[in-house]
C-alpha positions in Angstrom: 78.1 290.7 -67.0 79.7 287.3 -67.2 79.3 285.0 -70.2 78.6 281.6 -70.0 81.4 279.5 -71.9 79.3 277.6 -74.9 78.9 273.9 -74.1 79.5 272.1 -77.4 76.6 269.7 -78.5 77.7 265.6 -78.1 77.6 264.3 -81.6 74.8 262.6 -82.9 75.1 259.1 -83.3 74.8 257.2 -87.0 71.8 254.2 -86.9 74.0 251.5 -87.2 73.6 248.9 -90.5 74.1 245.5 -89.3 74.8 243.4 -92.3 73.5 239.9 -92.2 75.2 237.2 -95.0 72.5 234.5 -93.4 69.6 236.5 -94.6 67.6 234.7 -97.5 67.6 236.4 -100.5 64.6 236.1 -102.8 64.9 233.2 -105.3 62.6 231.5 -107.8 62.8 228.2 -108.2 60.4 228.2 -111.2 62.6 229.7 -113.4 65.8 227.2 -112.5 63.8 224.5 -112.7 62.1 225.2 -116.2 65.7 226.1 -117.5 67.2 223.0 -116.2 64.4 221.6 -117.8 65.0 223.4 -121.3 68.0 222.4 -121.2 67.5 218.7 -120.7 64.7 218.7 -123.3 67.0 220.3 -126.1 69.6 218.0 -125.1 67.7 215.0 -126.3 65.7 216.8 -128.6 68.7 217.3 -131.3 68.1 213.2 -131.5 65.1 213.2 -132.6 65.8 213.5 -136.4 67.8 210.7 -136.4 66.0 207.6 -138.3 65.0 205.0 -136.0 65.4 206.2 -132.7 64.7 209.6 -133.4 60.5 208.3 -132.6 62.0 206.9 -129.4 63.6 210.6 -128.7 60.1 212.3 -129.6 58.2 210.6 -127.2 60.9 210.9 -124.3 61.3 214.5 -124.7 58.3 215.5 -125.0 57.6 215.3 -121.0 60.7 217.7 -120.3 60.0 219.9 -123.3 56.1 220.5 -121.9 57.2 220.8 -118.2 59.8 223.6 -119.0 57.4 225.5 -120.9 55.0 225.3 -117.8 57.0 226.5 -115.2 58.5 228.7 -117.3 55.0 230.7 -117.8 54.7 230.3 -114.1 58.7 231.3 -113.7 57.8 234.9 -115.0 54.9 235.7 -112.8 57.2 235.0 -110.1 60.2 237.0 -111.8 57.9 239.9 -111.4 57.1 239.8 -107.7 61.3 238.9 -106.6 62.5 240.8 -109.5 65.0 237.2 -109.9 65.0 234.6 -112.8 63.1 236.0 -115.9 66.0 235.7 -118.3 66.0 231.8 -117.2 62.4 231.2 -117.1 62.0 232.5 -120.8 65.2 230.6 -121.8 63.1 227.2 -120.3 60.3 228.3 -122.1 62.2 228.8 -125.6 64.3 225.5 -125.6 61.2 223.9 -124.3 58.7 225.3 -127.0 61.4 224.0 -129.4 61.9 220.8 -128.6 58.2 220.4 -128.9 57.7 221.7 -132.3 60.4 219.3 -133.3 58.8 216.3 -131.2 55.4 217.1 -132.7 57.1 217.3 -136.2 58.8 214.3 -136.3 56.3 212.0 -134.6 53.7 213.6 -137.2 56.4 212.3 -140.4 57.2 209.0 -138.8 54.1 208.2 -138.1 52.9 209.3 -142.1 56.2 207.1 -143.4 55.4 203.9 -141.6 51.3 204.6 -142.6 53.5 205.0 -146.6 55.4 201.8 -145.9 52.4 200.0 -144.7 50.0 200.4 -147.7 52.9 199.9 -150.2 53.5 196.5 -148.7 50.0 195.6 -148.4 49.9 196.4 -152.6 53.0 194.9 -152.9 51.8 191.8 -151.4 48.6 191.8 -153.4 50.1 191.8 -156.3 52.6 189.0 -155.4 49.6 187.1 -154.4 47.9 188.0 -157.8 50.9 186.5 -159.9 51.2 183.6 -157.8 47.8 182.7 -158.6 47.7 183.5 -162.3 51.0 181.1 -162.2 49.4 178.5 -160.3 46.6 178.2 -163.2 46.8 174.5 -165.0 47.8 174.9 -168.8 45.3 174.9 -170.7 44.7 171.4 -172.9 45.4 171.8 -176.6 42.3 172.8 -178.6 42.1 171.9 -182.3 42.0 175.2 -184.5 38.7 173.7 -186.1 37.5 174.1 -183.0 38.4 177.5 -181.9 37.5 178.9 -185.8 34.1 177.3 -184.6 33.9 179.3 -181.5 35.6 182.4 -182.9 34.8 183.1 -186.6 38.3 184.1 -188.1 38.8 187.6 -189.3 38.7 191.3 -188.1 36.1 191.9 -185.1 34.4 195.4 -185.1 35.1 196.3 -182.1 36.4 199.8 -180.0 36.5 200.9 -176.7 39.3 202.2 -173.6 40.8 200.1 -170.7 41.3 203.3 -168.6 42.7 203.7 -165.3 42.2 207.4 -165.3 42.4 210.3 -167.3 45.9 210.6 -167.5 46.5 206.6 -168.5 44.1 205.1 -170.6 44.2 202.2 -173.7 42.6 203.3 -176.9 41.5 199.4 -178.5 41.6 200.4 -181.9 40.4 197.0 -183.5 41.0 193.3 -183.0 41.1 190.3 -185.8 41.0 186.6 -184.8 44.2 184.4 -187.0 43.8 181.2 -187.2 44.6 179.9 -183.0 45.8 183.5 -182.3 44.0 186.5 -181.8 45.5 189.9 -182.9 44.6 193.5 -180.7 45.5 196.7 -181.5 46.0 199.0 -178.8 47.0 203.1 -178.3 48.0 203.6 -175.0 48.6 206.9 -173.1 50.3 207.7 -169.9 53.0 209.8 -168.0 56.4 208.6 -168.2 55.5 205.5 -165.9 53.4 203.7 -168.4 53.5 200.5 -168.2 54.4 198.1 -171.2 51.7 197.1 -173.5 52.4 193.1 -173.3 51.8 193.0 -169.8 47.9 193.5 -171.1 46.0 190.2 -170.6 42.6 188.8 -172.0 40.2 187.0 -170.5 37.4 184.6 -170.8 33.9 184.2 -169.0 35.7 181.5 -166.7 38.3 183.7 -165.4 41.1 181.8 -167.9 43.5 184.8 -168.3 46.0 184.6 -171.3 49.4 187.3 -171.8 50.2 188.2 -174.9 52.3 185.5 -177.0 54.4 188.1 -178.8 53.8 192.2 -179.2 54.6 194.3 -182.8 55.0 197.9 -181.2 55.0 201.0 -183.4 55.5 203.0 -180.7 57.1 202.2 -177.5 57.9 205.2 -175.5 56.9 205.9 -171.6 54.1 207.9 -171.9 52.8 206.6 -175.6 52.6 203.0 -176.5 50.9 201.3 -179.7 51.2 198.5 -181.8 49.5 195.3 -181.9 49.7 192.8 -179.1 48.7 188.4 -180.1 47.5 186.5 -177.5 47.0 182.6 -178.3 42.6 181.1 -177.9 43.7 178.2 -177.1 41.5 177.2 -173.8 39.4 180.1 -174.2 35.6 179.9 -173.8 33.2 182.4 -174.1 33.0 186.3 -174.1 36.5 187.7 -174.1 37.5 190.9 -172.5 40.6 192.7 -172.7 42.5 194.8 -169.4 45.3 196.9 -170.1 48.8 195.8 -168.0 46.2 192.9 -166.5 45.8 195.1 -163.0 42.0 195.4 -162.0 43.0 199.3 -161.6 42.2 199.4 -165.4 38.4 198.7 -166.9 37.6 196.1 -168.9 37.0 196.1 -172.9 34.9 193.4 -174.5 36.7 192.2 -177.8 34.3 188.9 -178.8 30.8 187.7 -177.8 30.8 184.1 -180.0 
């Protein structure tokens, strides 16, 4: 019995891997953009608290800032089907998030400080107006004291009351006397430490003649408590007069003398 000799098996033969470096690789262009975006949006951002052009900034950025955070919501969902570009989507949406808090913010405090600038120069103008017109008044022609003692019996007037602005600031009119051409007020006044002075008080007379005190004899002259007595002159007054504490309409009226 012969034996066959053993034929050996031909190898087997590897699959071969053909690398390509053409192939396209899976990319999200969501995520770049809304970190190029971020990026862009911050850069300008750190502007916007400048004064001036910082509104200027707000406005510009905001655009970028809302675009980033856009795509870069969008940016994830894609991250999660290529597995490529979370880390820069939620970079675009932090840098864009934050540059819109800070455009928001600061538009929001301009926009309050120029609103603040705008009233205070509308009361500042008032007032200038105000003083003009009190200054533009004619003087007043000389009246004879017979006369005025006719009009306004001399001696001390019964008479109380508050010019109050508000609870804090308020006048007490603790009496008033009539002297000859002169007539005398004395006044308590309380405030915070921006009271103002007790002879910018004025008096008035049914016409609208206003008069400022001639001269003031302060007890007490502090910034949140003034008294004394304040003399304004009658000469060219007619009719009922009324008293206003630092002669601003923000404070009521007290009647001192009905002839």
């Amino acid at each position: 019995m012969t034996t066959q000799p053993t034929v050996p098996a031909p190898p087997t033969q590897m699959p071969s891997v053909v690398f390509d470096p053409y192939a396209r690789r899976p990319s999200n262009g969501l995520a770049v953009a809304a970190l190029v975006l971020g990026i862009v949006a911050i850069v300008f951002g750190i502007w916007i608290v400048v004064p001036l052009i910082g509104i200027a900034f707000a406005f510009s950025t905001f655009v970028p800032a809302l675009l980033a955070v856009i795509f870069g919501f969008f940016g994830v969902r894609r991250a999660k089907e290529v597995r490529v570009g979370r880390g820069m989507a939620l970079t675009g949406i932090t840098l864009g998030g934050v540059t819109l808090a800070l455009s928001v913010i600061t538009t929001a405090v301009w926009v309050i400080s120029f609103a603040g600038l705008g009233i205070a120069s509308s009361s500042y103008s008032a007032q200038q107006a105000q003083q003009a017109q009190e200054q533009s008044q004619p003087d007043p022609e000389p009246v004879a004291p017979a006369e005025i003692q006719a009009v306004y019996p001399q001696g001390v007037v019964d008479v109380t009351g508050v010019s109050q602005y508000s609870d804090v600031y308020y006048a007490n009119i603790l009496g008033a006397s009539v002297e000859g051409n002169d007539l005398r007020v004395s006044v308590d006044a309380m405030g915070n430490g921006d009271l103002r002075a007790a002879d910018s008080s004025c008096i008035h007379d049914s016409s609208g003649f206003t008069v400022r005190p001639l001269g003031a004899e302060m007890t007490v002259n502090e910034g949140t408590h003034r008294a004394g007595d304040l003399i304004f002159s009658l000469v060219g007054m007619s009719g009922p007069i009324t008293f206003t504490y630092s002669c601003q309409t923000d404070y009521s009226t007290v009647e001192l003398i009905t002839p």
